[in-house]
MDAnalysis code that builds the backbone (N, CA, C; Angstrom):
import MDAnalysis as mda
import numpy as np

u = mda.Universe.empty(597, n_residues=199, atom_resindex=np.repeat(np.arange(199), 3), trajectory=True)
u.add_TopologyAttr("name", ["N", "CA", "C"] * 199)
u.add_TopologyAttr("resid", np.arange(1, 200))
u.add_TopologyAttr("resname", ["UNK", "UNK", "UNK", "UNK", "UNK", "UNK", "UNK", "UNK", "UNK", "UNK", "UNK", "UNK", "UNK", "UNK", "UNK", "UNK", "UNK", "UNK", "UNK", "UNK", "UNK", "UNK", "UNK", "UNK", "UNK", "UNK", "UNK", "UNK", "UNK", "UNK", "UNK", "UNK", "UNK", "UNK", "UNK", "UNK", "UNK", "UNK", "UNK", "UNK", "UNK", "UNK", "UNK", "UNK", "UNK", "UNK", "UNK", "UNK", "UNK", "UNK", "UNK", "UNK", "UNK", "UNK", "UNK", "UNK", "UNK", "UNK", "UNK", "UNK", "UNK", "UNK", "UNK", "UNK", "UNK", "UNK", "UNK", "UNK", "UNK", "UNK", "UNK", "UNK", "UNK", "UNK", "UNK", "UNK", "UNK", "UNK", "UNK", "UNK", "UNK", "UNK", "UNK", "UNK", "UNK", "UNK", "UNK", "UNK", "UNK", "UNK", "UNK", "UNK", "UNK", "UNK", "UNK", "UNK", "UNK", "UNK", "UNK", "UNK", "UNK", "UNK", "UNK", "UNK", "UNK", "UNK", "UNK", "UNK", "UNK", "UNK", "UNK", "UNK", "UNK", "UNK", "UNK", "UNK", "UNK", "UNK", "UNK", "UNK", "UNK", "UNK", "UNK", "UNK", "UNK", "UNK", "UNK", "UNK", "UNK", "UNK", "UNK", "UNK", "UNK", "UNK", "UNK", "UNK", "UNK", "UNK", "UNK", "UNK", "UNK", "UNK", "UNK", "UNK", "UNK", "UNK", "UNK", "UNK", "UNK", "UNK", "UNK", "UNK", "UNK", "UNK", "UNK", "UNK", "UNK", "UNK", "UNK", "UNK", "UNK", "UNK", "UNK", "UNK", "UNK", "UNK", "UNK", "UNK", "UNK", "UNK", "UNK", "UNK", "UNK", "UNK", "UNK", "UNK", "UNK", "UNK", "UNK", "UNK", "UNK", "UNK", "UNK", "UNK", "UNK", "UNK", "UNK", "UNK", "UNK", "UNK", "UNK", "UNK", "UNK", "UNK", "UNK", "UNK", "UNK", "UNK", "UNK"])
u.atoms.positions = np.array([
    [0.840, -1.164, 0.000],
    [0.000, 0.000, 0.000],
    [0.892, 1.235, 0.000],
    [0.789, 2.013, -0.858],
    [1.469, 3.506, -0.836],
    [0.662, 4.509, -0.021],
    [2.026, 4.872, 0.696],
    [1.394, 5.721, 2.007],
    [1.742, 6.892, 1.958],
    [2.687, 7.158, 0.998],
    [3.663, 8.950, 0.813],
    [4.014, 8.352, -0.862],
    [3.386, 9.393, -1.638],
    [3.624, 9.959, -3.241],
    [4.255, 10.785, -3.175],
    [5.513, 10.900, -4.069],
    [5.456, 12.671, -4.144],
    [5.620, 13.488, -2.600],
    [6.355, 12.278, -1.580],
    [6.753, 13.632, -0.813],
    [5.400, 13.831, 0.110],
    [4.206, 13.559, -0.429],
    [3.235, 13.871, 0.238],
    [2.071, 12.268, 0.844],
    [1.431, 12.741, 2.038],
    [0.864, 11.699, 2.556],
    [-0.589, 11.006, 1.259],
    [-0.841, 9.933, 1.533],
    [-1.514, 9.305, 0.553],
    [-2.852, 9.300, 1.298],
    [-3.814, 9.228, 0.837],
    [-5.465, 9.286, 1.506],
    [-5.681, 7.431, 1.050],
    [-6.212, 6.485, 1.833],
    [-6.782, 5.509, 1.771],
    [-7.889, 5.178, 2.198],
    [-8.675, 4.288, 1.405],
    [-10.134, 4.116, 2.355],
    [-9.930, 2.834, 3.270],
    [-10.404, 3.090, 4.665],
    [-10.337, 2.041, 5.474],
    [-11.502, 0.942, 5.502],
    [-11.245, -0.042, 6.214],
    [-12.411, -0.873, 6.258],
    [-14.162, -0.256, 6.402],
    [-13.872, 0.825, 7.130],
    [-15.484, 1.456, 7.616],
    [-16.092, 2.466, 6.189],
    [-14.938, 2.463, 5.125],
    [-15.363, 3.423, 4.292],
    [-14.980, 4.646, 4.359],
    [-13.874, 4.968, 5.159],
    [-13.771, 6.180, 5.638],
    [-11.926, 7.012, 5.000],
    [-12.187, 7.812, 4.453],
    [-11.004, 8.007, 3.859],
    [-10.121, 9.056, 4.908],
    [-8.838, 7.870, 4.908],
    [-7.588, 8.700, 5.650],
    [-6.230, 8.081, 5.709],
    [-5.410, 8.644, 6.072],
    [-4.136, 8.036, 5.673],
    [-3.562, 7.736, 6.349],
    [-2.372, 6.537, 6.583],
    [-1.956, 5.627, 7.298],
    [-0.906, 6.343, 7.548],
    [-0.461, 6.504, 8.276],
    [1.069, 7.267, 8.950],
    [2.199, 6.184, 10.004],
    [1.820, 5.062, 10.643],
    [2.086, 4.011, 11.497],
    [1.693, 3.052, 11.620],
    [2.537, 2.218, 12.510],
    [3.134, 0.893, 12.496],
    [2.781, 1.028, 13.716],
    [2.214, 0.254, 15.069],
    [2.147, -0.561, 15.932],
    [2.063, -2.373, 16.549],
    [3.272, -2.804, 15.584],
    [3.296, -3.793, 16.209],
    [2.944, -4.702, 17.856],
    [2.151, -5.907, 17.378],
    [1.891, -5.907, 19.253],
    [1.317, -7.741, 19.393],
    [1.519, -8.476, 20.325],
    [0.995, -9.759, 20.372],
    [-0.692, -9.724, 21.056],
    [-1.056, -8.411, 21.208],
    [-2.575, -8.439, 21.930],
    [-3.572, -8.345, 20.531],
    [-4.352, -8.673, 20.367],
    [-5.355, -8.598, 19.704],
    [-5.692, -7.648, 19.225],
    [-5.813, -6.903, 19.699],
    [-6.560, -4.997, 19.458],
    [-5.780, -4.191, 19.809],
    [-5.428, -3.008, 19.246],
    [-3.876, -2.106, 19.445],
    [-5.518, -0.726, 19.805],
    [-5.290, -0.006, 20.970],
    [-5.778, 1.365, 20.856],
    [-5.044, 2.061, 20.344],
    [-6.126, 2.804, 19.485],
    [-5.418, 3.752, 18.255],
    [-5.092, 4.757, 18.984],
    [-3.969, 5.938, 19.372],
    [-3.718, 7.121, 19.633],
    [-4.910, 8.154, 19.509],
    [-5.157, 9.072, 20.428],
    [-5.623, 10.207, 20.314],
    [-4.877, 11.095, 21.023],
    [-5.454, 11.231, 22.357],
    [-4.608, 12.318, 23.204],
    [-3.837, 11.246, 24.303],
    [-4.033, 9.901, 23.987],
    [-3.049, 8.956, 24.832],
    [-2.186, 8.280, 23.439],
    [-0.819, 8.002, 24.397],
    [0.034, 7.928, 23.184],
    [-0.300, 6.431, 22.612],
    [-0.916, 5.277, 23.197],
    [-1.144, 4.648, 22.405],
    [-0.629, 3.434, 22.212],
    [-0.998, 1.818, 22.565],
    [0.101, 0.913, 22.325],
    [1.570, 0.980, 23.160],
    [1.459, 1.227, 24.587],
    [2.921, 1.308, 25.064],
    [3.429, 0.374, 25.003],
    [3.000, -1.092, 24.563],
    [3.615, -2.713, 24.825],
    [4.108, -2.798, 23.352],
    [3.837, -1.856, 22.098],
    [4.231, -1.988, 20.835],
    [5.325, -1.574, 20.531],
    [5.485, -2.427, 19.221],
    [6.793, -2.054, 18.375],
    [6.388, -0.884, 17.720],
    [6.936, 0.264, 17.757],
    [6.076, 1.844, 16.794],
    [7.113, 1.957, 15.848],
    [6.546, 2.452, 14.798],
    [7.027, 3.047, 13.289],
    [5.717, 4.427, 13.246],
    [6.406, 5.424, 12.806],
    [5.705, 6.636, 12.355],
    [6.446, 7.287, 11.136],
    [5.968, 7.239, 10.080],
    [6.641, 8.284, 9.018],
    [5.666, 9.065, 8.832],
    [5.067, 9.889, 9.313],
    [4.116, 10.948, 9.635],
    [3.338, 11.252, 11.028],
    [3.124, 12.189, 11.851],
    [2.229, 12.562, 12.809],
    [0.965, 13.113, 12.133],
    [0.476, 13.013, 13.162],
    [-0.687, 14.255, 12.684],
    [-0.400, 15.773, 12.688],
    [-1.326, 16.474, 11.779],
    [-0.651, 17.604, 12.118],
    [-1.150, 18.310, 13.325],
    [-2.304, 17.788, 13.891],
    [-2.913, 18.648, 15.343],
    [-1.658, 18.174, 16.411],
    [-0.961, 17.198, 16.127],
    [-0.268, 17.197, 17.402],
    [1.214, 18.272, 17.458],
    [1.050, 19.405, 17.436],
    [1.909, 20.343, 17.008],
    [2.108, 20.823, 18.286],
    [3.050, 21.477, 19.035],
    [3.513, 22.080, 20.056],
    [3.227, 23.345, 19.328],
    [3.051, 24.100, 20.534],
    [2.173, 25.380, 20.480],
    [0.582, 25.692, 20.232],
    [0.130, 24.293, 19.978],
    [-1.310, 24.180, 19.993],
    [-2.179, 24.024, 21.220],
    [-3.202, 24.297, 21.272],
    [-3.609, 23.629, 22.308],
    [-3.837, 22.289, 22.946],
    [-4.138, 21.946, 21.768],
    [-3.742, 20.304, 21.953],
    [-2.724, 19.748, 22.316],
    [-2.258, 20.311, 21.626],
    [-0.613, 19.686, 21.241],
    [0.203, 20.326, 22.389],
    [0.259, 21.149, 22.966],
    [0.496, 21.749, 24.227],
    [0.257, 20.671, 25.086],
    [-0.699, 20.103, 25.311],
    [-1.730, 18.561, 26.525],
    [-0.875, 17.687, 26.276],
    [-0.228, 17.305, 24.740],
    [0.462, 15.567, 24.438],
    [1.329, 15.685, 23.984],
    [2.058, 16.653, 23.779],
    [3.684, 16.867, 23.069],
    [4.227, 17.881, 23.987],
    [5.870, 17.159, 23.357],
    [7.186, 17.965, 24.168],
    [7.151, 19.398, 23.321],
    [7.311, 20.339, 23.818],
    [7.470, 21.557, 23.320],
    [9.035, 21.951, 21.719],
    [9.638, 20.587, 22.374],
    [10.545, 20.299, 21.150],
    [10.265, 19.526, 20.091],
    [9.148, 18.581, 20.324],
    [8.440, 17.802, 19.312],
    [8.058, 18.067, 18.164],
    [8.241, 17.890, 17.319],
    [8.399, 18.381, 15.863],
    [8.138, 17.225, 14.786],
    [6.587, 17.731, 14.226],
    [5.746, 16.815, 13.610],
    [5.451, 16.815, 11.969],
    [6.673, 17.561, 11.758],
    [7.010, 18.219, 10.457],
    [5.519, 18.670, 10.150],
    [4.893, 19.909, 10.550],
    [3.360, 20.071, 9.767],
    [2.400, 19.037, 9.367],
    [2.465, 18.119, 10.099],
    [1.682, 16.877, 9.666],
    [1.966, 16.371, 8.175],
    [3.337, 16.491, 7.956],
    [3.536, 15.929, 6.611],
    [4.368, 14.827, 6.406],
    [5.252, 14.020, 5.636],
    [5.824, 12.677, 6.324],
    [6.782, 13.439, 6.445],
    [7.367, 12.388, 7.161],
    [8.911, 12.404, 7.745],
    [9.971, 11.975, 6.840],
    [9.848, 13.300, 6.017],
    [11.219, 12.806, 5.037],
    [11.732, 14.047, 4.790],
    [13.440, 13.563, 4.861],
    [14.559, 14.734, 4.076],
    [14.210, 15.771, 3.472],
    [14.182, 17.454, 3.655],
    [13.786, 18.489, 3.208],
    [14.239, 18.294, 1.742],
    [13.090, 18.419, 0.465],
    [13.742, 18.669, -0.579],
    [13.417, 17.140, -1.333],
    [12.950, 16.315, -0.747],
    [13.072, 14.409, -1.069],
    [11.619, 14.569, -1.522],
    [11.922, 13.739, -2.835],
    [10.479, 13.551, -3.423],
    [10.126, 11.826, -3.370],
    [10.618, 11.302, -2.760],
    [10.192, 9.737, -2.377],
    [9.056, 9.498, -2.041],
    [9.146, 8.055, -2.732],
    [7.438, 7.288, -2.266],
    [7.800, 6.241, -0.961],
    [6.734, 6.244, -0.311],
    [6.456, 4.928, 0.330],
    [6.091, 4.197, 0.486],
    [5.915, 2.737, 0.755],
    [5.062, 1.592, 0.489],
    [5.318, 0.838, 1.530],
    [3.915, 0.213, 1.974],
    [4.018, -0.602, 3.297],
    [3.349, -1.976, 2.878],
    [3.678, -2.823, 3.537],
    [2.713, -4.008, 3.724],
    [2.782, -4.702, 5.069],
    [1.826, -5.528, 5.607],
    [2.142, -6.600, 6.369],
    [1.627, -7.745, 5.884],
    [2.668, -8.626, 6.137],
    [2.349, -9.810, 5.007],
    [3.051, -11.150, 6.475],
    [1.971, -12.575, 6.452],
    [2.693, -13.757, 6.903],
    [4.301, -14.491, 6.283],
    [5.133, -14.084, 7.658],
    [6.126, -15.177, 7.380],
    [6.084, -16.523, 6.659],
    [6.461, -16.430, 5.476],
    [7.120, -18.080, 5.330],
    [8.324, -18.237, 4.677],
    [8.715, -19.329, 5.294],
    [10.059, -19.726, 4.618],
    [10.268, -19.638, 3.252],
    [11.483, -18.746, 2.877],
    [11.877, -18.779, 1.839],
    [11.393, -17.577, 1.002],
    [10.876, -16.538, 1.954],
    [10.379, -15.153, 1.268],
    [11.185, -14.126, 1.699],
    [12.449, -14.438, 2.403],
    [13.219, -13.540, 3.065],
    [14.283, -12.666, 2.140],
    [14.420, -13.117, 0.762],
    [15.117, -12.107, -0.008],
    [14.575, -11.749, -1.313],
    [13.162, -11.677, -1.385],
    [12.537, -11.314, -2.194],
    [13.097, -9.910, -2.472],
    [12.667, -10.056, -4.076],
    [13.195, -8.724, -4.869],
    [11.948, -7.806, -4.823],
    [10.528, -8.158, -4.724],
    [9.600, -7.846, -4.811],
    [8.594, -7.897, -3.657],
    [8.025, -7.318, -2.538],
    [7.501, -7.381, -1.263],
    [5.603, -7.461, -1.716],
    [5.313, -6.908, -2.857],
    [4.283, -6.855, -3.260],
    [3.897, -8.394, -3.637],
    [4.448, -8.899, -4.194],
    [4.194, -10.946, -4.650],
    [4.241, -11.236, -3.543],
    [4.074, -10.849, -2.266],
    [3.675, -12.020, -1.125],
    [2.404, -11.528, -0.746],
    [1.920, -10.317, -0.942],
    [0.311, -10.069, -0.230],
    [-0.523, -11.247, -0.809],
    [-0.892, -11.701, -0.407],
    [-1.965, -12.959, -0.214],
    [-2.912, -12.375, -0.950],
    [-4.226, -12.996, -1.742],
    [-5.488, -12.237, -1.695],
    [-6.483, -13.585, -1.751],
    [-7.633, -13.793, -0.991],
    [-7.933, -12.674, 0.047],
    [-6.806, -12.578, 1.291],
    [-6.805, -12.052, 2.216],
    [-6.119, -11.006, 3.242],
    [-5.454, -12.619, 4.256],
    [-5.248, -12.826, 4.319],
    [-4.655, -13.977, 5.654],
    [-4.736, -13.275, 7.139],
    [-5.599, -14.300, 8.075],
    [-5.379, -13.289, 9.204],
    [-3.888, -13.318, 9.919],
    [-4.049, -12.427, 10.500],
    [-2.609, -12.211, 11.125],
    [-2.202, -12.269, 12.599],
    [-3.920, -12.298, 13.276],
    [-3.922, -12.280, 14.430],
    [-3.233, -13.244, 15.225],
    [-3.016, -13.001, 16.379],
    [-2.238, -14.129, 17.404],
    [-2.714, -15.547, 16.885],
    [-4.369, -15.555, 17.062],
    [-4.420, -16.973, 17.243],
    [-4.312, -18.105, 15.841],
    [-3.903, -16.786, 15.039],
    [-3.510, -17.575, 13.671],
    [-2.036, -18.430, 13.618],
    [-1.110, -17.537, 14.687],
    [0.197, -18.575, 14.755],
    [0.727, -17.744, 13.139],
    [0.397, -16.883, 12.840],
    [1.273, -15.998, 12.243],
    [2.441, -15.153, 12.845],
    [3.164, -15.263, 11.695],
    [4.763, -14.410, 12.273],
    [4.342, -13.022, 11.443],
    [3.713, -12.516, 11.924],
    [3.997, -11.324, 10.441],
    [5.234, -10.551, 10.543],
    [5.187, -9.835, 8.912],
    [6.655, -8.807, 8.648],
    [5.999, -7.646, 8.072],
    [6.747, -6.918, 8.625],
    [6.227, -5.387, 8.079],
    [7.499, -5.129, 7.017],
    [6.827, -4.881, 5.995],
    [7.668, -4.358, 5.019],
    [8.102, -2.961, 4.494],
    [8.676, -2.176, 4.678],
    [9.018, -0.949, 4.106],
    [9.867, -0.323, 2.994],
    [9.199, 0.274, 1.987],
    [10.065, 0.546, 0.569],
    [9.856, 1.724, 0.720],
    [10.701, 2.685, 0.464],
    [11.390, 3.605, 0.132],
    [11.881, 4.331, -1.378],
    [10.843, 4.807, -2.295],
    [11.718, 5.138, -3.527],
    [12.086, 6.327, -3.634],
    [13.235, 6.463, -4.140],
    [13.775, 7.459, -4.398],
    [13.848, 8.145, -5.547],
    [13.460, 9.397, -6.093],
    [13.808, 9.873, -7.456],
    [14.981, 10.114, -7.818],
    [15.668, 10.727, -7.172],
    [17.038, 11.439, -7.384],
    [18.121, 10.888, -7.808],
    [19.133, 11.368, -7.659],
    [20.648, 10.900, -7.765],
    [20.747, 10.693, -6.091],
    [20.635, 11.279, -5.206],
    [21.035, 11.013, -3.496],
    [19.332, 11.245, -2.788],
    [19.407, 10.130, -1.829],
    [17.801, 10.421, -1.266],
    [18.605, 9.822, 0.303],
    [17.775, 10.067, 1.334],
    [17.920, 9.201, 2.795],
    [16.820, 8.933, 3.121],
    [17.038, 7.235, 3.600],
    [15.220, 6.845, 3.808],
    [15.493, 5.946, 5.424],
    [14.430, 6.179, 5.523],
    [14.148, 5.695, 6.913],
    [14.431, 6.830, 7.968],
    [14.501, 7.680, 8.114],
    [15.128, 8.795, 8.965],
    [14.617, 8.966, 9.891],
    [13.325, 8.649, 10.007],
    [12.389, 9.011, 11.053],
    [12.302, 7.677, 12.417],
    [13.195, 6.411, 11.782],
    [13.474, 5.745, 12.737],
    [12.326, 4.695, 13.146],
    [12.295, 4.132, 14.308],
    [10.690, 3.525, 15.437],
    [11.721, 3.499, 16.484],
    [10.733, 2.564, 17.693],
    [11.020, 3.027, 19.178],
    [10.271, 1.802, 19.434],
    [10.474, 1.204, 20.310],
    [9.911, 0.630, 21.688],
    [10.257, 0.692, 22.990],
    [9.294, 0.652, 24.030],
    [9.159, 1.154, 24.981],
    [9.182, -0.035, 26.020],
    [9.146, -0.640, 26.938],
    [8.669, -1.817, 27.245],
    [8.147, -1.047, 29.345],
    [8.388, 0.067, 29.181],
    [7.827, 0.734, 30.541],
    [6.711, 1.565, 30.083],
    [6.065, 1.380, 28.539],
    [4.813, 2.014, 28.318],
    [5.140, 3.510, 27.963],
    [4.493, 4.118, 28.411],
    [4.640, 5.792, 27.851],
    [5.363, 6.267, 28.967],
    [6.335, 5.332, 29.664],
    [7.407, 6.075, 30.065],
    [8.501, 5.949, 29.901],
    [9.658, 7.070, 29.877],
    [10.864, 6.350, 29.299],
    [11.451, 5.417, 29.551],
    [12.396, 4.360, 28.758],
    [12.962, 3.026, 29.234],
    [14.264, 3.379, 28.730],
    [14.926, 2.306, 29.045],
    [16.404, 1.881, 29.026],
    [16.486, 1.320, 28.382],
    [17.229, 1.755, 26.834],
    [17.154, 0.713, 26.019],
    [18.483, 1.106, 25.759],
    [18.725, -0.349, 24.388],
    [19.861, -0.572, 23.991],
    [19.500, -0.681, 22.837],
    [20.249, -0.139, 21.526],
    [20.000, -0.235, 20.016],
    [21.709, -0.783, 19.403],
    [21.755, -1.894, 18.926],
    [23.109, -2.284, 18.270],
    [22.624, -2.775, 16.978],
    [23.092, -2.184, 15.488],
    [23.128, -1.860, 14.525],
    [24.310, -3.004, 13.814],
    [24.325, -3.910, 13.264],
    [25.902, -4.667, 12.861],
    [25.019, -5.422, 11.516],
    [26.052, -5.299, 10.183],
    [26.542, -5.946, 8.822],
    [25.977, -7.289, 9.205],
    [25.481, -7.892, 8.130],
    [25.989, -9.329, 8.263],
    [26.613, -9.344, 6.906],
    [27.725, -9.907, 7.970],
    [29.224, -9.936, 7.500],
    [29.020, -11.098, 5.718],
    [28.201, -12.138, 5.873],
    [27.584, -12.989, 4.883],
    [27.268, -11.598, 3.927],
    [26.787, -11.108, 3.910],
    [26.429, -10.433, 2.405],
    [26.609, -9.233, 2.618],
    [27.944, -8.834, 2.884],
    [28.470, -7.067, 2.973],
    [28.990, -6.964, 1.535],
    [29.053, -7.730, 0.882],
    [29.715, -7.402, -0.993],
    [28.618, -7.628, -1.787],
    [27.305, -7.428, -0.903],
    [26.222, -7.954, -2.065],
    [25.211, -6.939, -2.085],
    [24.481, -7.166, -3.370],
    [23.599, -5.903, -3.694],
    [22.838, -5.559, -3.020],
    [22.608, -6.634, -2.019],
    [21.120, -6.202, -1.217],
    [21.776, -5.990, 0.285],
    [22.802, -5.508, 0.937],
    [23.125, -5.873, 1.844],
    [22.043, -6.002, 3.393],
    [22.431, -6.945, 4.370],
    [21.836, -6.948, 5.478],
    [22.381, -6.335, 6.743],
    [21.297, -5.699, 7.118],
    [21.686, -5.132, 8.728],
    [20.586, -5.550, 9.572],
    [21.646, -6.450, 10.743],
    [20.319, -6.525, 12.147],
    [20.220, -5.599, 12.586],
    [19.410, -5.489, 13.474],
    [18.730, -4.138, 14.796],
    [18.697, -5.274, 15.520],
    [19.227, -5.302, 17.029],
    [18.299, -5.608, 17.985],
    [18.234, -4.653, 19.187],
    [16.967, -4.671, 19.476],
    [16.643, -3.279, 20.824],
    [16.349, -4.414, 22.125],
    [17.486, -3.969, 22.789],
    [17.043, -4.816, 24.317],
    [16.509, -3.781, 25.290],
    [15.826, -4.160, 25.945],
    [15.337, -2.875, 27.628],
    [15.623, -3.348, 28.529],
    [16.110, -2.923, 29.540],
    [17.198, -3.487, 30.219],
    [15.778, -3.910, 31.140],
    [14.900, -3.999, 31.268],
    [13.738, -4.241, 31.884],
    [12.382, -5.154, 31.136],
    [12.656, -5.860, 30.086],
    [11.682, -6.419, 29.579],
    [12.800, -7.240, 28.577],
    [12.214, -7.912, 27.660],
    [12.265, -8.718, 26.759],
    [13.081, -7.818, 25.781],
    [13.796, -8.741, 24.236],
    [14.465, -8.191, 23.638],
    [13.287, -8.323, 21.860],
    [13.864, -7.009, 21.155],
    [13.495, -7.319, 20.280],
    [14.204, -7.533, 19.249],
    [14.208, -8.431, 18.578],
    [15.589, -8.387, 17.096],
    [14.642, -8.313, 15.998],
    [15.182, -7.790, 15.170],
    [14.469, -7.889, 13.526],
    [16.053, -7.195, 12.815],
    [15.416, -7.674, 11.770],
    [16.766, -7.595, 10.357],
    [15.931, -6.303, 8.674],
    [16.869, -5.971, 8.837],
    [16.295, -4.963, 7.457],
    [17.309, -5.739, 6.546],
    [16.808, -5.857, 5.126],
    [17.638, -6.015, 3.721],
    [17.609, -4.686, 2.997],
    [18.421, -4.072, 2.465],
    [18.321, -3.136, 2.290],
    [18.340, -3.498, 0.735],
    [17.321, -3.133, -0.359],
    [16.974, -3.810, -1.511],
    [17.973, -2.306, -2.189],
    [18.385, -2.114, -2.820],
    [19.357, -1.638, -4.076],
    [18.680, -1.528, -5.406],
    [18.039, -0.732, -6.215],
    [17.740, -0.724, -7.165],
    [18.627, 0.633, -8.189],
    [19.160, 0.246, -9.369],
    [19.719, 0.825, -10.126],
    [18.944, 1.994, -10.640],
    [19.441, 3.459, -10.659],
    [18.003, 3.957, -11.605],
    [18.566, 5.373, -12.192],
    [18.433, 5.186, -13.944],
    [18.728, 6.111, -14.970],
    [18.474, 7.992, -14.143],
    [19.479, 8.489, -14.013],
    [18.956, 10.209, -13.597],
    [19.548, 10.936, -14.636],
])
């Protein structure tokens, strides 16, 4: 699903019929994630945001109630490099063996939809693409977070390392794993896909 065209956020219709656009990721093993309003939302989740809203702005009134006064929500627009005309594309799609270096993230969406819920004994993967127009773009910038003390700050640990197996190869791999020195660890792996492109 494309979530940022052009630099700009994408409008989708949701299940209820209702058109709006996806900005995050809350990963979580509970059933039902509460969506954010003026509570931040999912403190037991894995978060991805490449966009806020734009009401949650410091200096608002709102936004005064649920944000740091340094918080900076780029105008409710995504979270990308001043000047970057990149797209984005998301999916969540079921683990299976042997889909881990796909060239293409779109050939695994299922249709119809596979559930994903716990009691399916699904692994899901969140997928994230990044295109770039240019000659130089930076993607991912905006990062995620987990928390494992909820909406309060934790102690974490972020270690970033090659696998050393495919550092000469087109697609190279980097783990993440985030430990809290107070809960459980999380590991996941990015491939970083490489595509050639005429400027």
């Amino acid at each position: 699903m494309k979530v940022v065209d052009d630099a700009e956020a994408v409008e989708v219709v949701d299940r209820e019929g209702r058109r709006r656009t996806i900005d995050n990721i809350h990963q979580s093993s509970d059933d039902v994630v509460d969506e954010p309003f003026i509570n931040p939302g999912c403190p037991e989740c894995v978060h991805m945001h490449w966009r806020w809203a734009e009401y949650l702005r410091a200096g608002t009134t709102l936004g005064n109630l649920v944000v740091s006064p340094r918080f900076n929500n780029n105008l409710g627009k995504p979270l990308i490099p001043f000047g970057s005309d990149q797209d984005i594309e998301i999916a969540v799609v079921r683990s299976n063996a042997g889909e881990e270096d796909t060239a293409d993230f779109r050939q695994l969406i299922s249709s119809p939809a596979e559930s994903l819920l716990p009691e399916s004994n699904a692994n899901p993967v969140f997928w994230y693409a990044g295109t770039g127009k240019r000659a130089f773009d930076q993607f991912l910038t905006h990062g995620g977070f987990f928390s494992g003390q909820g909406s309060l700050p934790a102690i974490s640990r972020l270690k970033a390392s090659l696998n050393p197996a495919r550092a000469g190869v087109d697609n190279p791999e980097i783990t993440f794993s985030v430990s809290n020195v107070l809960a459980h660890p999380v590991n996941w792996t990015a491939t970083l896909i490489t595509v050639a492109v005429a400027v």
